[in-house]
N, C-alpha and C positions, 0 to 999 in steps of 0.2 A: 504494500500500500504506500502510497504519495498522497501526500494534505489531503487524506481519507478516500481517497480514490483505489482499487484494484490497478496494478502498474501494467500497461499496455504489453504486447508481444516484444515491441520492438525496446522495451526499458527492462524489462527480463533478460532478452537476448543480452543487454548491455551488460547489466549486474553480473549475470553467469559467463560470460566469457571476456569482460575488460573490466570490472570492478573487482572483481574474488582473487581473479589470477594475478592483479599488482598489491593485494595484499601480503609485504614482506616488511613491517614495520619500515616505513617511511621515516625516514629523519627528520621529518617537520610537517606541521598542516600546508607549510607553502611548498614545500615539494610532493606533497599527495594532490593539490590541486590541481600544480602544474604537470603532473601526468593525466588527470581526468581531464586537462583542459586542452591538452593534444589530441585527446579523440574528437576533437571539436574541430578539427583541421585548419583552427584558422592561423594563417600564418602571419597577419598582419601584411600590410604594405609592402614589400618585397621593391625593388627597383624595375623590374619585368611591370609591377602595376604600375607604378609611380610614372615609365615613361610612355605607360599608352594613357592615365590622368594627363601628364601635360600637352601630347599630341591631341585629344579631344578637345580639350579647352582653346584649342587654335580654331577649330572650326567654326566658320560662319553660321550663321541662324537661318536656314535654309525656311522657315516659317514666319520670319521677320515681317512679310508683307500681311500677313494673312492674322496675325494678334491686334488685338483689340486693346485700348491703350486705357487701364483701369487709373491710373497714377493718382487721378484727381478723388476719387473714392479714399473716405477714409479705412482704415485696414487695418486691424490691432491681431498679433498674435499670443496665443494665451498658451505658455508651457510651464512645464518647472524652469525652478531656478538653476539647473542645473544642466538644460537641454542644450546642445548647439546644432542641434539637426533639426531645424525649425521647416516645417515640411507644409503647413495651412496655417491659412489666414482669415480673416474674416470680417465684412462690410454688412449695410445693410442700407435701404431707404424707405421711407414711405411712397406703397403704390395705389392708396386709397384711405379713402376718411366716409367714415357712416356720415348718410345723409340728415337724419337726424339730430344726431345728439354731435357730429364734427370729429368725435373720436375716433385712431388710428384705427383701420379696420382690417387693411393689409399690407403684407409687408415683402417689399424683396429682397430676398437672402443671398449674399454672396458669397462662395468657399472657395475660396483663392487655392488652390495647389502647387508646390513646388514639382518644377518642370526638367527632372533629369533628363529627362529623352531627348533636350533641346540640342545636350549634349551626345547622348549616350543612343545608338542602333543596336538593334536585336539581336545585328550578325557581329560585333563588337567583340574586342576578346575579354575586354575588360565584364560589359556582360556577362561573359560565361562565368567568370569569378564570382560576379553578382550571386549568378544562378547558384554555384557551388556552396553561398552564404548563404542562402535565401531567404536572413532578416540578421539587423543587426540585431547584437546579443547582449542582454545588463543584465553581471555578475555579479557577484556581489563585492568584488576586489575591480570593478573597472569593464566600461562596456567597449564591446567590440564590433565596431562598426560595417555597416554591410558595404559601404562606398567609401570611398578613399577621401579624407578629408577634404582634400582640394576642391572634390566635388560637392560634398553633403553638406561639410558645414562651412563652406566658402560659396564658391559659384553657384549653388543652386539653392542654397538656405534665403529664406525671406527675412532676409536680417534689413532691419530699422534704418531707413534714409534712405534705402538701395532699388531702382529697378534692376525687377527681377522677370525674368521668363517665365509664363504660370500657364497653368489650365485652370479655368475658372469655371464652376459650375453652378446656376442661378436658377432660382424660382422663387414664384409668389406665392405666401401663407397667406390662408384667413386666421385672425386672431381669434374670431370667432370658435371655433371648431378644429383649428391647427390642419388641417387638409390643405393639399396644395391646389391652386387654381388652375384648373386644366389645360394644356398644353403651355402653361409658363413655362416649362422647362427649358432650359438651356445649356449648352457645353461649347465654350470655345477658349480659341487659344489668346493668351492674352500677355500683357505685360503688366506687373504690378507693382505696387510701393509700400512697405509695412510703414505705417504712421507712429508707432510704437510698440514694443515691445512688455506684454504682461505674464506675471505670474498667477497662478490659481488664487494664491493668497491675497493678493492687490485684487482682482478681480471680486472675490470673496467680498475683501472690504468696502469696495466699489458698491456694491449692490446692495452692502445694507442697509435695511430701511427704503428698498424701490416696490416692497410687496405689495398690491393693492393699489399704488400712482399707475396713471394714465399714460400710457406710451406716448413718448414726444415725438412732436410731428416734426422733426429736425434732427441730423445727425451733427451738426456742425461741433459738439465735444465729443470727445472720449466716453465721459460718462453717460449721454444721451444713448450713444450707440450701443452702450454696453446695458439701458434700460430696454432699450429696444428689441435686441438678440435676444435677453430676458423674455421679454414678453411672446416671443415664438418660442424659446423655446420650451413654453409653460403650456401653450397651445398645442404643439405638437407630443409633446408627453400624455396629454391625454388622448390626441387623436390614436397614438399608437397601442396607447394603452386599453382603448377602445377594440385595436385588431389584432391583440394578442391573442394564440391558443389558451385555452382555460389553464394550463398548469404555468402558464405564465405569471397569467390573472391572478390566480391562486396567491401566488408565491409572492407576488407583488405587492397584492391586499395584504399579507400577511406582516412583511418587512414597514409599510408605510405605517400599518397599525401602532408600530413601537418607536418608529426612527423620523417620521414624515415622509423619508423616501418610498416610492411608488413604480422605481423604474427596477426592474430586476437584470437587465443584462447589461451587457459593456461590450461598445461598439465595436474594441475588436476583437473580440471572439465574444459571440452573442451567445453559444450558449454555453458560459461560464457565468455562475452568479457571483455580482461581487457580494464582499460580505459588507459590516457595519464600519470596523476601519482595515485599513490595510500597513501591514510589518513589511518592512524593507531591512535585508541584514545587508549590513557593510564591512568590508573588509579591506584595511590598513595595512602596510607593510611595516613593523617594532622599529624598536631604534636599530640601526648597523644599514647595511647598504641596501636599499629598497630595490634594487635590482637583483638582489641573491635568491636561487631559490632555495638553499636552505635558511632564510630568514624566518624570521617570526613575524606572524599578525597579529591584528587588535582587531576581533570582531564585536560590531555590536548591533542594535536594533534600533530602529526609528519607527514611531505606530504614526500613524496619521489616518487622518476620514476620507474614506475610499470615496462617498459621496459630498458632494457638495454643491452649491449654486455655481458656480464657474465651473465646475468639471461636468456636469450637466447640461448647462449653456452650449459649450462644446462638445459633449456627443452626441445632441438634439443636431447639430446641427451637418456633424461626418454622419450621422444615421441619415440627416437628408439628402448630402449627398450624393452618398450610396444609393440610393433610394433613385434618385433624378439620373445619374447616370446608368443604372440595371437600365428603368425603362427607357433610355434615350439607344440604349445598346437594343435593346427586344425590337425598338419600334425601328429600326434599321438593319435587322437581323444581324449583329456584330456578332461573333463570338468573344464570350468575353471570360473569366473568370466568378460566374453570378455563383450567391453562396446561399440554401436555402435551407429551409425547416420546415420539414412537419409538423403537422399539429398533434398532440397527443392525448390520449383520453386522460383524466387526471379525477380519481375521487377521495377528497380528503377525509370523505369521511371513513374512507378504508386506512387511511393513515395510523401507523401505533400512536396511543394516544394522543387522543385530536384535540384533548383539552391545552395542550403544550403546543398548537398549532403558530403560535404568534410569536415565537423565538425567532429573532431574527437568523441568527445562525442555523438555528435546525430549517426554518422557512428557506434558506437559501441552497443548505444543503439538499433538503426534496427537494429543489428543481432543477439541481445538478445529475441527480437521479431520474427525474421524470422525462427532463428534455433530451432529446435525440441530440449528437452532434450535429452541426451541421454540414451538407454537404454543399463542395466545391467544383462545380464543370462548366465545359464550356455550352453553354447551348444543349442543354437535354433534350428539350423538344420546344420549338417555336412555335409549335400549334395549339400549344396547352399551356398559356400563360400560369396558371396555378401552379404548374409546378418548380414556378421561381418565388413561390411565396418566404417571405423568411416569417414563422408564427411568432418564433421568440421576440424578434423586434417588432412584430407587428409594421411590418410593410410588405405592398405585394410585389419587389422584388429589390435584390441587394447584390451592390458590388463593392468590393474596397479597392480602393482608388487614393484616398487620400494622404498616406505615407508613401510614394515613391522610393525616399531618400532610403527609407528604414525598410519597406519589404520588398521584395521582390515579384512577388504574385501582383502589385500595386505597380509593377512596372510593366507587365505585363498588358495589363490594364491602359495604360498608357498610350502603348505601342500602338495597340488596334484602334482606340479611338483618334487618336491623333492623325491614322491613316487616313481611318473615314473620313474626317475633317478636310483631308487632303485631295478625298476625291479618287484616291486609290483603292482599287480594289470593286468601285462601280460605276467605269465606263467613263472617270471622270477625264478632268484632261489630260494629267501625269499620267495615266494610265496606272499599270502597276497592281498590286495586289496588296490583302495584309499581312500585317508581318507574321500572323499566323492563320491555318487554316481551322477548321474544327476540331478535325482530329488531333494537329499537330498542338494544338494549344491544350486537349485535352490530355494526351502523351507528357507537355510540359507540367501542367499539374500534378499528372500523378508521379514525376520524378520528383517533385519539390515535395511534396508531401513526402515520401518515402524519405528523403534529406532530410525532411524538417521533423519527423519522429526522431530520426538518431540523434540528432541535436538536440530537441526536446530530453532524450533519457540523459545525455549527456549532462544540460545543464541540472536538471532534476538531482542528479550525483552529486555534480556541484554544490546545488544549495544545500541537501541533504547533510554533507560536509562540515560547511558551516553554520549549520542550523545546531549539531552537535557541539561543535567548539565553542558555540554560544551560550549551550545548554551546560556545558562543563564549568563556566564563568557565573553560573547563577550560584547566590552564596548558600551554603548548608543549612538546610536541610532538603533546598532546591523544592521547594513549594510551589505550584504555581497554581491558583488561587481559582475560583469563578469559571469553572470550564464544563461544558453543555454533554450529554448525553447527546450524541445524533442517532446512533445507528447500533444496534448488537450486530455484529460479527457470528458472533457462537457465544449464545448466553449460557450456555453448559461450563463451556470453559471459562465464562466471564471476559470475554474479547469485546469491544464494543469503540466504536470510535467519538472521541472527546473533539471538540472545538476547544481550542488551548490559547485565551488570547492572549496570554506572554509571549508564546513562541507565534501568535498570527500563524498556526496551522490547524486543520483538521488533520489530527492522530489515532495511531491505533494505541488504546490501551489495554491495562489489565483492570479490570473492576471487582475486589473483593467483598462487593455485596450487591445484592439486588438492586436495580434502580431501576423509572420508568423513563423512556425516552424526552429529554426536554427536560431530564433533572440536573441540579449543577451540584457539580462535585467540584472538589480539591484534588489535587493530585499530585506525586511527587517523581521525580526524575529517580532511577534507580541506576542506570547505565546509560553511558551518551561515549561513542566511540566515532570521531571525524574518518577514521579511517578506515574504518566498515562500514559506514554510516547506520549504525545500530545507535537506535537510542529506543530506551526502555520505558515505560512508564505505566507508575501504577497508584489506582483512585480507589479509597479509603468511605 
């Protein structure tokens, strides 16, 4: 098991034949890393990348004539503090005022994109690396980028004062009902300018006290725009919440009951439920040469609110996206990388005790269980729109697009819209085709997927690692406090998985007495080894 999950084929395979077999007492956590972190193949920047970065960067902007010049639009982008692959942005204006009462009635949305492909073609060799990463990676000692700086966090990052090459994607909300107005949609190539630069927390601060005012018929601040984006995206949370499958609903109603939030997924990977906050470990290199790998590290935790009004803001608004460009891709028969879900039947009231129903954590852990993963192809079938529905987001159909810099399937994405734009591939006047056909784009997914499992066990080991070393540093008697009954395993044996918020995991523990699901125990750490990633624990 992984954060209460059963571990995949492909994270088995790892454990049993690249995690067991380098168990030979390792001389330090930074030297058992650094071997889990070579099955990760990533090599870093190499000279071979570095001189097809600077030959790309020479090239002209073969689409110069044909971008649409956003510069005068204001445009704030909203990440951590910590980001330098700044990959969307975001504008908006008023496109209508109720007749009656004068107040804002709709609104047009704009998701500015950063535009590697300005640089970067499919047949590229650098792409292939891409392909070979197929997302950057954040470790917990340091993330690992999927494009080469030059590219991701220089030339195509929407960094503040800068035009920048974008794809832009646009429609108009009703505030009313948060539904988008029929054929607003839009996709083209543009030029753009980040007006500033924000974080969740400035954002956060920004909006306090905008609950219940009257969206401003003017973007001409900062703050205006950011009441405004507010106010879709409070619209569109309920539209979607509206078209969710019922074990969405479910889980959703369940989580707002305790927390206010009401949104159960997270835009990029929909069906993964976030929980109430979210633990991030970090890891440090000790005093002596940070570059050794027998050195020592300093791990430690960070909790922060997985939910918020600015992190919200912004994935109302990459769920629109996605959303505008699925259907801009279906109604042009694009092959694209569209990502769907079924709906699933869901009865709570078959739930183990249903009177513990409104735990936030056990409410999120049922719908990690209830909902289907979801699935990734090019083009199933174009005759049966339904089945690009995504239920978890509650839209009727879904692409990701909006991290280029950072995925690869989002370059993907890219590639063929950008063609269409071009006129390539239908009779336009370049003539030409797309960069990928149905099949071949389907073939490309299921290579990336298969990549992106071994990476996924990969870095899974990783945190696994120092999730341990962290557990080793909690001081004796290693208590950790307030932790959720989710799930029995084997209640014969007493196995049952805890929600642990010191550690921000779902664990499997040992429980030395009866309990009913949705009860909070204590529990204590009994064994925590980085180098096996065994860690023990057991609830009193």
């Amino acid at each position: 098991y992984h954060d209460g999950q059963p571990m995949s084929p492909a994270e088995k395979h790892f454990v049993r034949t690249e995690l067991l077999p380098e168990h030979h007492a390792p001389s330090s956590l930074a030297a058992h890393v650094a071997r889990l972190e070579a099955r990760l193949g990533r090599r870093g920047d190499t000279l071979d990348v570095m001189a097809m970065t600077s030959a790309l960067l020479a090239r002209p902007d073969r689409d110069e004539a044909r971008r649409r010049d956003f510069r005068s639009l204001r445009m704030i982008t909203v990440d951590s503090a910590s980001t330098v692959e700044i990959d969307d942005g975001l504008s908006a204006e008023v496109a209508g005022v109720d007749d009656v009462h004068g107040d804002v009635s709709l609104v047009r949305v704009f998701v500015h994109v950063a535009d590697p492909t300005r640089y970067l073609d499919a047949e590229d060799g650098l792409a292939k690396v891409a392909s070979g990463r197929v997302r950057t990676l954040y470790l917990p000692h340091g993330k690992r980028p999927m494009l080469p700086v030059a590219l991701g966090a220089e030339a195509c990052s929407l960094l503040e004062g800068v035009g920048v090459p974008s794809l832009t994607v646009t429609a108009v909300v009703r505030l009313e009902d948060g539904s988008l107005v029929e054929g607003s949609g839009e996709v083209v190539m543009s030029v753009t300018q980040s007006s500033g630069r924000m974080t969740y927390d400035e954002v956060d601060r920004a909006l306090e006290g905008a609950d219940g005012c009257a969206p401003p018929k003017s973007t001409q601040t900062t703050g205006a725009l950011l009441s405004l984006l507010s106010a879709v995206a409070a619209a569109r949370k309920r539209w979607r919440t509206g078209q969710m499958g019922p074990a969405a609903q479910a889980a959703s109603g369940a989580r707002g009951a305790e927390t206010g939030a009401t949104d159960a997924t997270d835009a990029t990977e929909a069906t993964e439920a976030t929980e109430a906050t979210e633990a991030t470990i970090l890891a440090v290199p000790g005093p002596g040469d940070a570059g050794a790998e027998h050195g020592e590290m300093t791990v430690t935790m960070t909790h922060a609110p997985k939910s918020s009004p600015s992190r919200e803001l912004v994935m109302e608004c990459m769920v629109l996206a996605g959303q505008v460009l699925a259907t801009f891709g279906l109604e042009n028969a694009i092959p694209l990388p569209y990502r769907s879900q079924e709906a699933v039947a869901y009865d709570p009231d078959g739930d183990e005790d249903d009177d513990k129903r409104n735990s936030v954590q056990l409410s999120d852990y049922r719908l990690r269980r209830y909902l289907l993963r979801s699935t990734l192809a090019a083009s199933p079938d174009f005759l049966d729109p339904s089945r690009y529905a995504h239920h978890a987001l509650g839209v009727p159909a879904y692409t990701q697009a909006t991290s280029p810099i950072r995925r690869y399937v989002d370059l993907l994405a890219h590639w063929q819209i950008k063609a269409h734009l071009r006129g390539e591939g239908q009779g336009g006047n370049e003539g030409g085709t797309l960069a990928f056909d149905r099949d071949q784009l389907d073939a490309a997914i299921v290579a990336l997927e298969r990549t992106n499992q071994a990476l996924t066990a990969a870095e899974r080991a990783i945190d696994q690692a120092f999730l341990c070393a962290y557990a080793q540093t909690l001081p004796d008697p290693k208590t950790l406090p307030s932790c959720t009954l989710l799930h029995w395993i084997n209640q014969e044996r007493g196995l049952g998985i805890l929600h642990v918020p010191v550690l921000g995991r779902d664990l499997v523990a040992t429980l030395n007495r009866p309990a009913a699901v949705g009860t909070q125990l204590s529990c204590t750490v009994t064994a925590a080894d980085p180098f096996t990633g065994t860690l023990v624990l057991t609830a009193d």
